[in-house]
C-alpha positions, 0 to 999 in steps of 0.5 A: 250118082244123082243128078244133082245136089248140095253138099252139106260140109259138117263142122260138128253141129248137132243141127248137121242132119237137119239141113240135109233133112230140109234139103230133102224135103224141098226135092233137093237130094244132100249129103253130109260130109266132113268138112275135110272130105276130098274133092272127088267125093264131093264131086261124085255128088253133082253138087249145084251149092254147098252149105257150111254147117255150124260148130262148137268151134271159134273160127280163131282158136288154134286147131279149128276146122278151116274153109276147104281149098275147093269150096273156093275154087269151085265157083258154087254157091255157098251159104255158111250157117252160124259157123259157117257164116263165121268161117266164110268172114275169117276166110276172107278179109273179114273178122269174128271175135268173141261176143260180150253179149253170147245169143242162145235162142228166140231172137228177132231180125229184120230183113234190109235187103227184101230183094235178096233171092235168099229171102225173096217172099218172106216177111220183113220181120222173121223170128229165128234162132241163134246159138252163137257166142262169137260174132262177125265185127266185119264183113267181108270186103265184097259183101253187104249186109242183107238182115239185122237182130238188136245183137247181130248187126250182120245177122244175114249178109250176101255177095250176090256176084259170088251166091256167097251168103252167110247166116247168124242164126240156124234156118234149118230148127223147127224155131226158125218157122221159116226157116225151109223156106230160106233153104228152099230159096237157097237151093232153087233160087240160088243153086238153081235146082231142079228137084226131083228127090222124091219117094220113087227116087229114093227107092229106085237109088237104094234098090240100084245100091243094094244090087250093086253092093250084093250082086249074086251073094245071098243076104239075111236081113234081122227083123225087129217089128219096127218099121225101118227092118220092114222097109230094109227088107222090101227093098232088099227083096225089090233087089235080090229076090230070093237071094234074101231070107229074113230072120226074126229073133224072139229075144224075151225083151219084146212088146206084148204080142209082138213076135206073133204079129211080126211072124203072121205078118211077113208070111201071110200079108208080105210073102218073104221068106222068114225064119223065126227063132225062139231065143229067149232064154239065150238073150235073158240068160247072157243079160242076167245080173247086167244093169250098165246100159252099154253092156247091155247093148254090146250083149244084145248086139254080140248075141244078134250076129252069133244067132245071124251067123248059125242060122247063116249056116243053116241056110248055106254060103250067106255072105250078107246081113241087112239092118234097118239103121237110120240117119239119126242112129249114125249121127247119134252114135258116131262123130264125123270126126271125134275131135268135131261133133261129140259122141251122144251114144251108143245107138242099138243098130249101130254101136252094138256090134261085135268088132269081128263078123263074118257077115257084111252089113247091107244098110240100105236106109243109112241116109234116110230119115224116119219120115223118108222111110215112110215115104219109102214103105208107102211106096214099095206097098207096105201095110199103113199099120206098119208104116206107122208102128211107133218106134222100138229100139233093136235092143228092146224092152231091155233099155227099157228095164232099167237095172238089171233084166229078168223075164219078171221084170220084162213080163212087168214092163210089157203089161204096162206098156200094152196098156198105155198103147191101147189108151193112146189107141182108145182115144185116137192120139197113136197117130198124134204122137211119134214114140210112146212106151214105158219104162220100168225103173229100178226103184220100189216105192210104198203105196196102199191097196185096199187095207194093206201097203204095198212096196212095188215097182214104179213105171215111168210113161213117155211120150213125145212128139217130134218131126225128126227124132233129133229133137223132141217135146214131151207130149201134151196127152190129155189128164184123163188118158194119163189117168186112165193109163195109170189106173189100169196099170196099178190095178191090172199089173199086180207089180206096180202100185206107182205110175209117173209121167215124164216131161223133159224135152230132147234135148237135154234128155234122149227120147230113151231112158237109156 
């Protein structure tokens, strides 16, 4: 149980996870919960405040999610953001209607009360972001307004005596740049919060649940190469000791040398116990003929956990399977409630599971971000090569082959991509860059080599930079690594005679293709 918090009520907006993140980058431990949540699991967080996210909702309309009962009776500070701010005035003897002129993006505010804690050291001028179609008409009787944009009037309003604060804008994006600065404010100068959410806490927490949750049952954990099953397996093993056993699945669909490194890795560097298993032909063959990306996950997913549980067999009574799934993979893949925050997709750790197991899941980084997982591996002594490998998604190459899969088609794609990574290696910008990879796409196109033409196959590269993996820019990489890239590609992998690079942001695309 931590020793404090704040609490972050969702009301459906994509931006939900990124409060909870900046919390925790200012040492202030939170936790998303549905806006309905009963008060016991609120107060089994401690919490100094509490926040009240945005939505797609209007505060007006028949059905919208409404002000919990025991925020207002809780005494705590609260800060209502967009929505929030909105419920707060529609909650009160305030009102909100709909606007005539909606705010979507880049605005301006000024700030008329400097002497507000919420704003204590910022400029009085603050580029935001907004993203409201309704707007406060009034305020509530026992505030003030503290900011103002040329469209909003009450852009930031405040009742000190209560710590209640609203907001129009969203301080918790990357374009409200200082935006963690109002929410630092928020926590420590409102909430009053200690802090105290650092590396060490977080491992020492999930290293206390994971015993707890496993006691003296045994648990394997699935390997993928990437760096959140690395950091899954280190705590388990902090935890349970040798009550834990990893296994590695080759399944056909993974980057160029990938299998051989991840074996040579945790048996010689990291000394946990490992079984590799050869199982490529199992996952190609049940994947042949198979485009839908969603049929490909649920394969994907029912063939990790039927190989998990035979190999369980084999090692005895296992009654536990660990996996590295991550905040952003649960925020992704399901709602808080479904008729809130819509569905994105179906996440490779998450929505591809059989609904019938034999084995419970053990997800000792479910609340964590990327960034905190790092933290996390760092501390517990992990490799910095693996710390920061480049993201791959638990189905692999498989949702990088668009269409359907052969072992051709993945030999194809894992030439290619071995050859963009060792670029971006060759000119330092791995490190510059959070995901980079290729995609293979279903389509041929006509080209020339030498004196004949050519109908192959067409890579796609992506490369993206990003702070948390909600959101993302496409990568500015140098024309003469691109070129480069595209160069070796058509020339040292005969199946392909077209190389093109993707630009599109996240949103509205994914970081993956499918």
């Amino acid at each position: 149980m931590p020793t404090e918090s704040i609490v972050v009520l969702d009301f459906g907006s994509q931006y939900s996870q990124l409060i909870v993140r900046r919390l925790r980058e200012a040492g202030v431990y939170s936790e998303l919960l549905p806006f309905y949540a009963e008060t016991a699991a609120v107060q089994a967080l401690n919490p100094r405040g509490v926040i009240l996210s945005g939505g797609p909702a209007s505060v007006y309309a028949e059905g919208a999610p409404q002000m919990p009962a025991w925020v207002i009776e809780s005494g705590l500070p609260v800060l209502g953001i967009c929505y929030g701010m909105q419920l707060i005035a529609h909650t009160l003897d305030g009102s909100v209607e709909a606007s005539t002129k909606r705010e979507f993006g880049p605005a301006e505010i000024t700030i008329d009360h400097p002497e507000s804690p919420l704003f204590a050291a910022l400029d009085l001028q603050q580029r935001v972001w907004m993203s409201h179609g309704d707007k406060l008409t009034k305020m509530p009787s026992s505030f003030h307004p503290i900011a103002h944009s040329a469209n909003s009037p009450y852009a930031a309003m405040g009742d000190e005596e209560r710590r209640w604060y609203g907001l129009q804008f969203h301080p918790e994006v990357v374009h409200t740049p200082h935006g963690r600065e109002l929410i630092r404010n928020f926590a420590y100068r409102v909430c009053g919060c200690e802090g105290g959410w650092t590396a060490e806490a977080i491992a020492e927490q999930a290293i206390t649940r994971i015993h707890e949750q496993v006691g003296g049952g045994r648990v394997i954990c699935g390997l993928s190469g990437g760096v959140d099953s690395a950091v899954a397996a280190a705590l388990i093993g902090r935890a349970v000791g040798e009550q834990l056993t990893c296994i590695f699945v080759d399944t056909g669909l993974l980057r160029l040398g990938e299998a051989e490194q991840v074996i040579e890795t945790f048996r010689n560097n990291l000394h946990i116990p490992l079984i590799a298993v050869n199982a490529a032909e199992e996952f190609l063959s049940a994947l042949e003929g198979v485009s839908d990306p969603e049929a490909k996950r649920k394969i994907i997913g029912e063939k990790f956990i039927r190989i998990f549980e035979r190999e369980a067999e084999s090692l005895g009574d296992v009654q536990f399977l660990a996996q590295g799934t991550l905040y952003p993979d649960v925020i992704e893949s399901t709602a808080a409630d479904r008729n809130v925050a819509a569905k994105i997709k179906t996440h490779h750790n998450v929505g591809g599971l059989p609904e019938k197991m034999n084995l419970k899941l053990v997800e000792p980084l479910r609340y964590l971000f990327k960034d905190e997982v790092r933290a996390v591996g760092l501390e517990l002594g992990l490799p910095e090569s693996w710390i920061w490998r480049h993201p791959f998604p638990g189905p692999g190459l498989a949702v990088r082959i668009l269409g359907p899969i052969t072992h051709e088609r993945a030999e194809t794609l894992r030439r290619a991509d071995a050859i963009f990574l060792e670029e971006l290696r060759n000119f330092g910008l791995e490190r510059e860059v959070q995901q980079a990879f290729a995609v293979l796409l279903p389509v041929q196109s006509v080209g020339v080599m030498g004196d004949y033409r050519t109908y192959a196959d067409v890579i796609a590269l992506r490369a993206v930079t990003t702070e948390d993996f909600m959101t993302a820019d496409w990568a500015r990489l140098p024309a003469d690594l691109l070129q480069r890239a595209a160069n070796r590609i058509v020339n040292e992998v005969r199946e392909v005679n077209r190389v093109v690079y993707d630009i599109t942001s996240k949103p509205p695309a994914t970081i993956e293709w499918e």
